[in-house]
C-alpha positions, 0 to 999 in steps of 0.5 A: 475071591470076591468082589472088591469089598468096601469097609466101614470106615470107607462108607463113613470115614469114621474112625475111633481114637483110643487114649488114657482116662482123664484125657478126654477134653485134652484129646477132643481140643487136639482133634479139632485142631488137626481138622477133625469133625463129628467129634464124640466122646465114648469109653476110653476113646473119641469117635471121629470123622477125618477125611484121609488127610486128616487121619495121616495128621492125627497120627503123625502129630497126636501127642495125647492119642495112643491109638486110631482104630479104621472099623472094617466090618462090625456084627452080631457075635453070639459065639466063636464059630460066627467070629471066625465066619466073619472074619473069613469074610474079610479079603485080608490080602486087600490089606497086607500080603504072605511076607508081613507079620501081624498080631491081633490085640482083642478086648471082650466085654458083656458078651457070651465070648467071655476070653479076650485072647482066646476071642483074638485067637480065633481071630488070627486063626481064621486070617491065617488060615484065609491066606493059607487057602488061597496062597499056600502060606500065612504070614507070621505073627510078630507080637511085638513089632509087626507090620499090621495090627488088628483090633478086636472088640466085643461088647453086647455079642456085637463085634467090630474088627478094625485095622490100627492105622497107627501101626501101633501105640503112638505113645512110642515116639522113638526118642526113648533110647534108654528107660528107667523104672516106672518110666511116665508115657508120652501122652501123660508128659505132653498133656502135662506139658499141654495143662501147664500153658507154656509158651516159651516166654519163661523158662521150664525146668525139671527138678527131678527129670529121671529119664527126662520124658516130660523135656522131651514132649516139652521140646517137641511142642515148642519146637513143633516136632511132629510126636510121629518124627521119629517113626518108620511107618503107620499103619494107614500104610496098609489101608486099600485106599491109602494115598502116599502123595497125600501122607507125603504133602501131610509130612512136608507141611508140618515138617517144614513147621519145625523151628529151634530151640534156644539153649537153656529155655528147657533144662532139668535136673536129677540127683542120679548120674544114670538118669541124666545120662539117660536123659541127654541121650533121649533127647539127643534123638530130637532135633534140638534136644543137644540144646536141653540143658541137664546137671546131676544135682539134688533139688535141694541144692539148687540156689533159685528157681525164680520166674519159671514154669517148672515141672516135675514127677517127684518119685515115689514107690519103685522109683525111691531111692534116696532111703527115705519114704515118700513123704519126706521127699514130698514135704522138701520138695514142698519147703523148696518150691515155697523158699526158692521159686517165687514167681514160677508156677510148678505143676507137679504129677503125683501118682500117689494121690495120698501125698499131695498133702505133704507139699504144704502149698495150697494148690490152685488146682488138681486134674485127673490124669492116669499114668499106666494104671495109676489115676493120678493127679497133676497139681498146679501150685502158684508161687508168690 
């Protein structure tokens, strides 16, 4: 093998955070709080600069970032047969060893390699077959959960290959026990959270909380839990110059910033038993989650909502299931928030934008936000 090879983001601690499209300003905002610099703004992500203390912090308390990418070696890539070359030139046992599991997720635009999986295959092939040479074996391939996971990305024929120091997308907190269909992600729910200003001083309520992701991220940024709480591991792990006394104070220091929840200050709502019981026990998976009060009740059966923050992601297309359409739905829960909640500001997400003029209420504003690949909308409606 040769000599100890030095990777990109070791000469400039420069490192590429990925997140959903309308997150941008969110995303920028956290990464300066959690100590970022050189902040930059690029095509479904953010270039920054973090020293590795604060790399091991924007993966472990990121709640709008879904991915941080570590560039190891960056070139010209007409076609396959330099790509293989050049991956063959990384020192792959540096990262991981034969007993891991790893998987390639690639992405190819503009370029004479026009096949995103066939590019990643190429990829794997020639770390696999690296580690055959020198040790006899490969490693497997996990495609769902493995140990390391590495990116590929070609645009122009000019390839980057980058170690994913989050060890996978953080939107997989871990409270999410049971799901149901069409589910909102994580990132979406805490920007929502984030967007609303809640600071605990009013109460928050969800009216139609489903599986109950949008109390979920609300606990967590009340009560500080750390969106990476409940993981087993980051891919930081893996790097060469990774520093577990430094990720062990990182942890201890947010970790001692946890602080309770009082009963009641977050409760929610949904006309569908399996839903709530969904929700109860996702959020049992947090600290203070037991202290998030749920009912199974129709909205339109709640007496008042008065001087609270509520939130809500009305369902609409597969979620339906009340036997009416969409539209009828929005138009109650419109009529609800005007008779029954005065005082409270409601921020509702549509993820059908076509509804938004059911509601009958003025709204105060409207922000983009995608949600999968819906490009939504997260309306904020005073309520006088």
């Amino acid at each position: 093998m040769k000599k100890e090879q030095i990777f990109i983001y070791q000469k400039t601690n420069r490192f590429f955070a990925q997140l959903a499209p309308g997150m941008e300003e969110i995303g920028i905002q956290e990464l300066k709080e959690l100590g970022a610099a050189r902040i930059k703004p690029d095509y479904r992500g953010i270039y920054f600069n973090a020293t590795r203390a604060c790399l091991y912090r924007v993966n472990y308390l990121s709640r709008i970032i879904t991915r941080v990418l570590a560039p190891l070696i960056t070139f010209k890539c007409p076609d396959t047969d330099m790509l293989y070359k050049k991956a063959g030139d990384i020192e792959w046992s540096k990262l991981f060893k034969v007993n891991n599991t790893f998987a390639v997720f690639s992405n190819v635009s503009n370029s004479s390699i026009t096949h995103s999986q066939y590019a990643g295959l190429c990829l794997k092939d020639a770390i696999a077959d690296q580690f055959r040479k020198y040790f006899n074996k490969r490693p497997d391939i996990d495609p769902q959960n493995p140990d390391i996971w590495i990116n590929l990305y070609i645009n122009k024929n000019q390839a980057t290959i980058s170690l994913d120091t989050s060890g996978g997308s953080l939107h997989k907190r871990g409270y999410r026990q049971i799901s149901l269909e069409a589910p909102m992600q994580e990132p979406l729910a805490a920007a929502i959270i984030k967007l609303t200003g809640w600071d605990g001083s009013s109460p928050l309520y969800d009216p139609m909380c489903g599986s109950g992701t949008l109390l979920s991220e609300a606990l967590m940024q009340y009560c500080k839990i750390p969106s990476g709480f409940l993981r087993t591991g980051f891919g930081f792990e893996f790097l060469p110059d990774f520093e577990k006394m430094v990720w062990l104070s990182v942890k201890k220091k947010a970790d001692k910033k946890i602080r309770p929840l009082a009963q009641g200050l977050i409760s929610g709502s949904d006309i569908s038993a399996h839903a709530v019981d969904a929700a109860k026990i996702n959020n049992k998976a947090l600290p203070y989650g037991d202290n998030i009060i749920f009912q199974q009740t129709d909205f339109q059966d709640i007496p008042l909502l008065e001087n609270t923050i509520i939130v809500s992601n009305p369902p609409y297309g597969i979620r339906m299931g009340r036997g009416e359409n969409p539209g009828l739905l929005i138009k109650e829960m419109g009529d609800f928030l005007k008779q029954r909640c005065k005082g409270s500001q409601a921020y509702i997400y549509f993820g059908n934008r076509e509804l938004i003029k059911e509601v009958g209420l003025k709204p105060s504003w409207k922000k983009p936000l995608w949600n999968g690949g819906l490009d939504g909308r997260l309306v904020k409606y005073e309520l006088y």
